[in-house]
Every structure is written in C-alpha cells, then in structure tokens.
N, C-alpha and C positions, 0 to 999 in steps of 0.2 A: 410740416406734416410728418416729419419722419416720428416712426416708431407707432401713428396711427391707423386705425383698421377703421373705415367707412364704412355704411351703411344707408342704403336706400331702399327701403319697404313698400311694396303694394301690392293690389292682386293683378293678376294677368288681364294681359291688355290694357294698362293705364298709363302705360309711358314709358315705364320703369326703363328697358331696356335702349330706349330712343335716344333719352336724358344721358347714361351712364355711356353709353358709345362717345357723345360728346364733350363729355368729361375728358375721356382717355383718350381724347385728341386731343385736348389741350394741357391735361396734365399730365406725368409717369405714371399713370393708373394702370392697373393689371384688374380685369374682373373675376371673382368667386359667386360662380351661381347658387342661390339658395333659392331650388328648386328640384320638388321632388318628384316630377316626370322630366326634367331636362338631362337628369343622369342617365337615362335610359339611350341607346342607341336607337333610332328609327321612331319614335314616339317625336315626329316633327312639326306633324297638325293639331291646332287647339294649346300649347304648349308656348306658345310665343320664343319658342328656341330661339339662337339668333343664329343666321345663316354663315355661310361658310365664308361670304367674299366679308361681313363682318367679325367673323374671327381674324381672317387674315390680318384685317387692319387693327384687331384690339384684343391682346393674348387674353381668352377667357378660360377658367379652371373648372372644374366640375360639372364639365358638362360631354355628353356618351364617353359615360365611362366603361356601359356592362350592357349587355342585350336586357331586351324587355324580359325573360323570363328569370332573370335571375333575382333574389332578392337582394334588399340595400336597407338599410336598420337608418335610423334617425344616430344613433351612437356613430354610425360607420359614417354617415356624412360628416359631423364633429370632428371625427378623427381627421377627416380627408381634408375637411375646412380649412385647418388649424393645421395641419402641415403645410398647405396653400399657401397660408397667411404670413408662414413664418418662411415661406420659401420666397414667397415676393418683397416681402421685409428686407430678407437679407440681401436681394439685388440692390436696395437703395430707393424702391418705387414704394406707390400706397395701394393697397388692399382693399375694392373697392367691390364691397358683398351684395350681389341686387337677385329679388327675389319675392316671392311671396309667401312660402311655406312658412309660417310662424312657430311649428312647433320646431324646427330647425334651429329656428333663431333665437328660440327660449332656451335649448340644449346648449348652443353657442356660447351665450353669455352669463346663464346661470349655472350651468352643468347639469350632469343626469345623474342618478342617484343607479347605483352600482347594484343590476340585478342580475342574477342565473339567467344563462340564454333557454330557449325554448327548446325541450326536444323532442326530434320530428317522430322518433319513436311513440312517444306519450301522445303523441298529440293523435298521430293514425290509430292508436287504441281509444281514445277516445269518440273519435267519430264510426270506431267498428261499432262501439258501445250504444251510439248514439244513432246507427243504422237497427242495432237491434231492439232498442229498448223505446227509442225514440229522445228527439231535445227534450221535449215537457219534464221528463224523467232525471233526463241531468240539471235543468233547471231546477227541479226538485234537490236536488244533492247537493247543489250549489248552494242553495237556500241552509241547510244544513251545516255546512262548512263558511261558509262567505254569508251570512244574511247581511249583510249591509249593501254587495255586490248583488246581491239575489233583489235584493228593491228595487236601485237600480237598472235591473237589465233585463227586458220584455224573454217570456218564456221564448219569442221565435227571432230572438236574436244570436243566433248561429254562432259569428265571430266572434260575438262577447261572451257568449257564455264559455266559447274554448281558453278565451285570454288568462283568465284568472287560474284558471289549474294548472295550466302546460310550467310554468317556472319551474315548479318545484315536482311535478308530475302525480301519480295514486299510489294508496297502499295497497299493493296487488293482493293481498292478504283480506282484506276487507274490502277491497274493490270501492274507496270511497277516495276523493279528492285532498289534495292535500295542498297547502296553501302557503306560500313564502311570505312571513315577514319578516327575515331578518337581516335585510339588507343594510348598508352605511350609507349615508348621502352624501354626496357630496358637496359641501359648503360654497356659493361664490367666491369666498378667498382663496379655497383650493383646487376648483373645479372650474372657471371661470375663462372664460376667451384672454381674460385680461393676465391675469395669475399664468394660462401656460403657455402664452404666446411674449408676456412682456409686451401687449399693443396695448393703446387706450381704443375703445367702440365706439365711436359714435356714430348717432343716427343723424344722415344729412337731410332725407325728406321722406314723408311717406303721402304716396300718392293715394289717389281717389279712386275709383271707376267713374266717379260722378263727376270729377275734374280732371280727364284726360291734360296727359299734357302733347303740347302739339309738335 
C-alpha cells in the first residue's frame, strides 16, 4: 500500500467513521477528514465528529482546525488535504480520507480551476446597493452582464446573485458588474491529488444511509 491515498465516501451517519477507526487498528492508517463542518472547533452535534478518546486511539487530520466564525474555502481544505497526505506518506503509513463533502473530493482529485479570491470590499458595496435599490434590481443587472447566470438564479436568491460579481468586482464608473472569465484550469495531470502528492486515490467503499454499516 505504500505510496497510496484511500478513500471512503458517504453521507453522515452511515458508518463511515465506525469502518475507518477499525481500519487503523489493524492497519498504519492515519485519517484525513473530508468534512466541511468537522473543521470547525465546537460544531460537535449533528456532524458525526469523532470524539476525543477516538482520536487518541487513531491520529486523525483535519479536523478543529478554526472557530466556527472564521471562513475555510473548498481551495484551502485541498491545500490542507494534500499537505496531510504527503505528511503521513512520508512517515511510511496510508492516508486514509473519510468523509462526505463531495465537492472536497472533486477539488482533491480533479483540481480547481484558478480564480480571483473574493473581495469583501466589493462585496459590502454591493449589498449597500442592494439595501438601497433592492435584489430584483441587481438581478436585473446581472441579467445584463451574466444572462446565462441571470436564468439560472431565482431574482430572491441573495447568495447567488452576489457570487457571480464579487471575483472580479464593478465599474465604479458606470456602477454595473463586471464578470471574470479569464481564468486557467487546471488540468487532472497538473492539478490532481495524484500529479501533487505522487499518491495513487483510490476509492475503497462508499457507503449508503440506506445501508448503514454496523
């Protein structure tokens, strides 16, 4: 198994973590949580965290990393992943990712396509705008600049209508939205779990809700 990074997939409550503790009793397993409420400090209910006297027994990574109020990007878990993976590699153990968040595990193994972070400046102007003018209004604007996004995404969908602007932010000049396309993707051969860790991924099971395991 050397040089392989595991994988066990499902949604919360279905075993996942029952399974993979009993793993890393019987194997050199280290686990990398891929979940995106287990990074949170104090988020312990509804989360299927695993408790502390099971940490002791099973070194698990990614998990309270940051207080609940802080933000954590789907890029930023990747990055933490993938240092994880290449840190428990190098001890000689396997790297054993359990989890349910999917879009995680699509970043993980395919990459993410390189785009301008968000900023919180543009974005507060935007909701000043949208306190005065109203959503309908920027939905409107959107529809103008984005009509493919503007079909899409219901006038009284708040969050979505901010997503699409805030990248590349307004022309304060014309007060209209301005929209990034010109970002690089990242390819799976250059972007890839595999490509920048040197592991192979694979997937060992992915569980049910409908088939708890016991």
């Amino acid at each position: 198994m050397a040089g392989k990074a595991f994988a066990l997939l499902g949604p919360t409550a279905s075993g996942k973590s029952h399974l993979a503790i009993e793993i890393a009793e019987r194997a050199p397993v280290e686990i990398v949580s891929m979940d995106s409420a287990q990074v949170y400090r104090g988020l312990d209910i509804g989360t299927a965290k695993p408790s502390a006297e099971e940490r002791r027994r099973v070194p698990h990574h990614l998990v309270d990393l940051l207080d609940a109020d802080r933000s954590y990007s789907t890029g930023r878990w990747r990055a933490d992943a993938i240092a994880a993976i290449r840190q428990i590699l190098a001890k000689g153990r396997v790297p054993l990712i359990v989890g349910g968040t999917m879009l995680y595990y699509r970043a993980l193994v395919g990459g993410l396509d390189v785009l301008p972070q968000a900023d919180p400046g543009v974005r507060a102007e935007i909701d000043a705008d949208a306190a005065a003018r109203g959503w309908p209004a920027l939905h409107a604007e959107l529809d103008r600049v984005d009509p493919k996004s503007a079909r899409r995404i219901s006038p009284g969908d708040t969050q979505r209508i901010l997503r699409p602007p805030t990248p590349c932010g307004r022309n304060r000049s014309s007060n209209q939205m301005l929209i990034c396309t010109n970002f690089a993707p990242i390819t799976p051969t250059s972007g890839s779990l595999a490509a920048q860790s040197r592991s192979k991924l694979i997937v060992v099971r992915r569980t049910t809700s409908k088939s708890p395991i016991a």
